[in-house]
N, C-alpha and C positions, 0 to 999 in steps of 0.2 A: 245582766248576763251578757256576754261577749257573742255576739250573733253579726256576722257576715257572709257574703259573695264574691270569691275572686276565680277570676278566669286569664287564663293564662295562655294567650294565642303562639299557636307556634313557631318562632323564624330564630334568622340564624344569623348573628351580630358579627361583626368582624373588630376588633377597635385595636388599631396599632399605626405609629408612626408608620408609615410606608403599605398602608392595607390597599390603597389604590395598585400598588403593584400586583396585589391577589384577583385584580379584578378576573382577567381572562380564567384562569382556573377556577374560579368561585361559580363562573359563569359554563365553562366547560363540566364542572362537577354537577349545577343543576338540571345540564342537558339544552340550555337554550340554545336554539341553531341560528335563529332570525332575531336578531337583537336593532332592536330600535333607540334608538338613542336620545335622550329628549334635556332643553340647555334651555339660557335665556341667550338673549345674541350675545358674542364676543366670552362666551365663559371659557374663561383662559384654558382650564381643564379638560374641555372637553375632546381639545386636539390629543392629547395625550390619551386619554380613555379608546378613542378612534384607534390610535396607534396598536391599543393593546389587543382590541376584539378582532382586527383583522378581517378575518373571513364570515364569522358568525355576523359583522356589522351590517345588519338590514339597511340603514337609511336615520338621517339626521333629521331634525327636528328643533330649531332654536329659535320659538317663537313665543317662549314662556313669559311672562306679564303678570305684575301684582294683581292678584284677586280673582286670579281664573277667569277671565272674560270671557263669555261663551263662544263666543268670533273665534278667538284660538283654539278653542275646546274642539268646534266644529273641522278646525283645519286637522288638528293633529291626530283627531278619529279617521279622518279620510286618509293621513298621512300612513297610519296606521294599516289602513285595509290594503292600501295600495304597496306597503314592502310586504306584506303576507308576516307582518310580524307575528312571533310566538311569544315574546317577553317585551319590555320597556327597561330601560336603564334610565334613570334619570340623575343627572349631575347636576347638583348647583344647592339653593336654598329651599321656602317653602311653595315659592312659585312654580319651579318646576316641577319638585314633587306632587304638586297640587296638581298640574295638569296630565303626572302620570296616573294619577288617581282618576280623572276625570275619562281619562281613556279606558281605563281599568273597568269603573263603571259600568259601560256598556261592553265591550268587547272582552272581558274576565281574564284580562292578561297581567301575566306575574312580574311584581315590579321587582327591580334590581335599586336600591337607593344609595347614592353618593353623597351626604348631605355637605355643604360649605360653608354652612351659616349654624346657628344656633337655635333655631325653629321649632324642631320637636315634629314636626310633621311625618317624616319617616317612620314612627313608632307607633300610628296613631290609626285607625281605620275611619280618619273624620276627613272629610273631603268638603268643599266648598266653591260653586259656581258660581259667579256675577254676573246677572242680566238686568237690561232696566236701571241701575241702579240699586239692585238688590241683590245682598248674598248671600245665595242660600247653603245651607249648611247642613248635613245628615252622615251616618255612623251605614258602614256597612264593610262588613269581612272582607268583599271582594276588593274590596282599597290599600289593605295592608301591603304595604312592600315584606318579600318572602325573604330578601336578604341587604341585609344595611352594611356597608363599609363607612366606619369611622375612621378618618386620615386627618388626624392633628395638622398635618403639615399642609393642607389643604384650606384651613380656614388661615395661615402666616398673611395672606397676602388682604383680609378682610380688614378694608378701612377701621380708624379706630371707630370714627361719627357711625359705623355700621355696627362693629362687634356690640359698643355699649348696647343701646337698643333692640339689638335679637340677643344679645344675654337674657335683658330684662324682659324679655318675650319668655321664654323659658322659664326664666322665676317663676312670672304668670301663671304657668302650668302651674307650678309643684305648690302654689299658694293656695289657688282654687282648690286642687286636689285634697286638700288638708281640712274643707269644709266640705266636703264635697257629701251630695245626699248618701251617695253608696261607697263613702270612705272604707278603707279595709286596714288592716295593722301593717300588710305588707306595704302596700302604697304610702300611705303615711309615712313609713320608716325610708322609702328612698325620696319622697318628696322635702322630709327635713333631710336628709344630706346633699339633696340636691341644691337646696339654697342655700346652704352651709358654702360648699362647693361654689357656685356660680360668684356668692356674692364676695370669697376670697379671692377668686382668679379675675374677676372682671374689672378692677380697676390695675390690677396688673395689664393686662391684656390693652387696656386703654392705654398706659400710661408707656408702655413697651411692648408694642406689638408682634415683635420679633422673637418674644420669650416662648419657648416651644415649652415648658414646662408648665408655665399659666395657660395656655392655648389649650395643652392638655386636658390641665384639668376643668377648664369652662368647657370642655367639649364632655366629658364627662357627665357635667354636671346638664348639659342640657341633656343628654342621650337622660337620665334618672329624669328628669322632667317630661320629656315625652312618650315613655312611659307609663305615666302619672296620668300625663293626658288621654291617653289612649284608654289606660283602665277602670277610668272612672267618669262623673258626669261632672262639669262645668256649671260655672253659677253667671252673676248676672255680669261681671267684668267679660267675659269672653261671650257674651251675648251684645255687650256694648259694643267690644271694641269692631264688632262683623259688622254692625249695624252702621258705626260713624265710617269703616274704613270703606263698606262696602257703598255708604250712598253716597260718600264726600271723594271716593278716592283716595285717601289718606293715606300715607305711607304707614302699612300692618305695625311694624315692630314699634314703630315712635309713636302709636295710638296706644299701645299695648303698655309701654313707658311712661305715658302722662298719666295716664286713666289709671291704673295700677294703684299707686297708694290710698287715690280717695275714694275706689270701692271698698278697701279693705279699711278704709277711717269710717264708712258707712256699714258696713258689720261687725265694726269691733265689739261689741257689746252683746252680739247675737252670737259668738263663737270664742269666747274669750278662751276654751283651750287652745285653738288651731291659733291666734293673737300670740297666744306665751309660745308656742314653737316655732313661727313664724321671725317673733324678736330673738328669742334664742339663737336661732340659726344665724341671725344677721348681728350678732353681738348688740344689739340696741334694748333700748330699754321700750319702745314699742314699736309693731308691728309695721303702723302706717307711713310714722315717720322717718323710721329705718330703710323703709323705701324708696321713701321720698329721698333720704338723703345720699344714698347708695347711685340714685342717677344722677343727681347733681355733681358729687365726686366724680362720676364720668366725664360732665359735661354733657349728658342727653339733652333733648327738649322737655321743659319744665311744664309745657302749656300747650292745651290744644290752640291756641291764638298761635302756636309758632310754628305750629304743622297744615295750619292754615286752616283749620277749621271757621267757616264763616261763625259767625253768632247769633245770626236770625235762623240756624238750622237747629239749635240745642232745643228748642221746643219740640218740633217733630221727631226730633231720635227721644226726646224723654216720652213722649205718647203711643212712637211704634212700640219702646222696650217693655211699656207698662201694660199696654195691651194684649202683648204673649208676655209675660215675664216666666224668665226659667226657676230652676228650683234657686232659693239663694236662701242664704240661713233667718236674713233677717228681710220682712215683708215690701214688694216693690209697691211703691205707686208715682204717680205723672211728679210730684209734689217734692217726692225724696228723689228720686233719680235728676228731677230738673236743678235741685239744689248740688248735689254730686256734680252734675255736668260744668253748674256756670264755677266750682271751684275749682276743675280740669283746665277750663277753660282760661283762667285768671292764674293759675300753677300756683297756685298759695300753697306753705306748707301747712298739714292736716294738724 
């Protein structure tokens, strides 16, 4: 018998070439007075954004950093107190979003999200701080951005060596999501079109960056991806990929691109529905390798050796993940995951 859970948080999506124009009204409509503004340095966009809030503009903020460091965390909290902000804007990819989240956190302020990348963090109430070398990761309401603007024409200028890999960040999502322990019909049904979607526009989008039509719809296709991620739970790939990005510093979306097909070549057999929809979606005839072969058609990185991951570190990420291991369809231990890693690590195909 058909028995689920779905919850349905409330916000308000904008998705249109030119929605960065709505910003000021989107913002004057939700009443924000003090708007804080938060960027990584040099995000071309963010002059333009400035332009449009004018007087509501509290104070900048462009000190965003893969993995949320706590160092920033700590700045852009005080950053925070000191314009008396009432909202957060944040412009750019998962980074910033991440550190308007991190603000959010403690001081309960409404984010406003611009995303530029393909991340899925926008949609998501999952937040994530790096201290020590450890990143830690946790689910709360208060993290959600209240209003997201999607602008196609915002992600034209995203290197191709970028879009490929926060595509395949995205997949991620809608992949996990599809085994996920508290899967639901709705989730599932935009996680298969989301990789439908991702994985027909993204090697356009590689291959002609300029195509506003593929840009489209890989922006599409990640918004349905994060989502997915936001409404459901995560399995042992996006528990890897926090663990390698966050101790090694690794660059998020190319861990997320390597690691990706040989989690799901390590549960193929423990989910073989979510496998047949998985290849479905990606036209192949299986789930793993359709993966695998979808970033090499990009030209992503194949191997964690090429994102630099040391090889004297794959025993301690396989002993952290086995230690807590998250919900995942089929059973973790040091033995399987260590075997998973050294074939990340070597980019063989699955």
């Amino acid at each position: 018998m058909r028995s689920f859970v779905y919850d349905q948080p409330a916000r308000r999506v904008i998705f249109a070439a030119g929605a960065l124009d709505r910003l000021a009204e989107e913002i004057a409509r939700a009443g924000y007075r003090r708007v804080l503004m938060l960027s990584t340095p040099g995000q071309r966009f963010a002059a333009e954004a400035a332009r449009a809030l004018a007087d509501v503009l509290a104070g900048t903020c462009d000190i965003a950093a893969m993995h949320v460091p706590i160092e920033t965390v700590h700045v852009a909290r005080a950053r925070a107190r000191e314009a008396g902000a009432d909202s957060l804007l944040a412009i750019g990819g998962g980074s910033t979003i991440g550190l308007a989240k991190a603000i959010a956190l403690e001081r309960e302020l409404p984010i406003v999200a611009v995303p530029t990348t393909y991340a899925g963090s926008e949609m998501t109430p999952i937040y994530g701080i790096s201290e020590g070398g450890v990143k830690k990761t946790g689910r709360d309401s208060r993290v959600l951005p209240r209003i997201v603007l999607y602008d196609p024409r915002l992600t034209l200028s995203l290197p191709a060596a970028v879009s490929g890999p926060s595509g395949m960040n995205a997949v991620a999502h809608a992949v996990e999501a599809l085994y996920a322990h508290d899967a639901n019909p709705v989730i599932t049904l935009l996680s298969v079109e989301s990789i439908r979607a991702l994985s027909r526009a993204l090697p356009i989008v590689v291959r002609t960056p300029g195509d506003v039509d593929a840009r489209t719809e890989a922006l599409y296709g990640a918004w349905l991806a994060g989502i997915s991620l936001g409404a459901v739970g995560m399995a042992l790939h996006h528990r890897l990929c926090h663990v390698l990005g966050g101790s090694f510093n690794l660059p998020h979306a190319e861990v997320h691109t390597v690691v990706l097909p040989h989690v799901v070549s390590f549960n193929r057999d423990a989910a073989p529905e979510a496998m047949r929809m998985i290849a479905d979606a990606l036209g192949a005839t299986d789930a793993a390798r359709g993966l695998y072969d979808l970033a090499r058609q990009m030209g992503a990185p194949a191997s964690l050796q090429e994102i630099s991951m040391p090889y004297e570190g794959l025993d301690g990420v396989a002993t952290i993940v086995a230690s807590s291991p998250p919900y995942n369809p089929r059973a973790i231990d040091v033995e399987g995951v260590r075997a998973l890693l050294e074939s990340a690590y070597r980019g063989t195909r699955p």
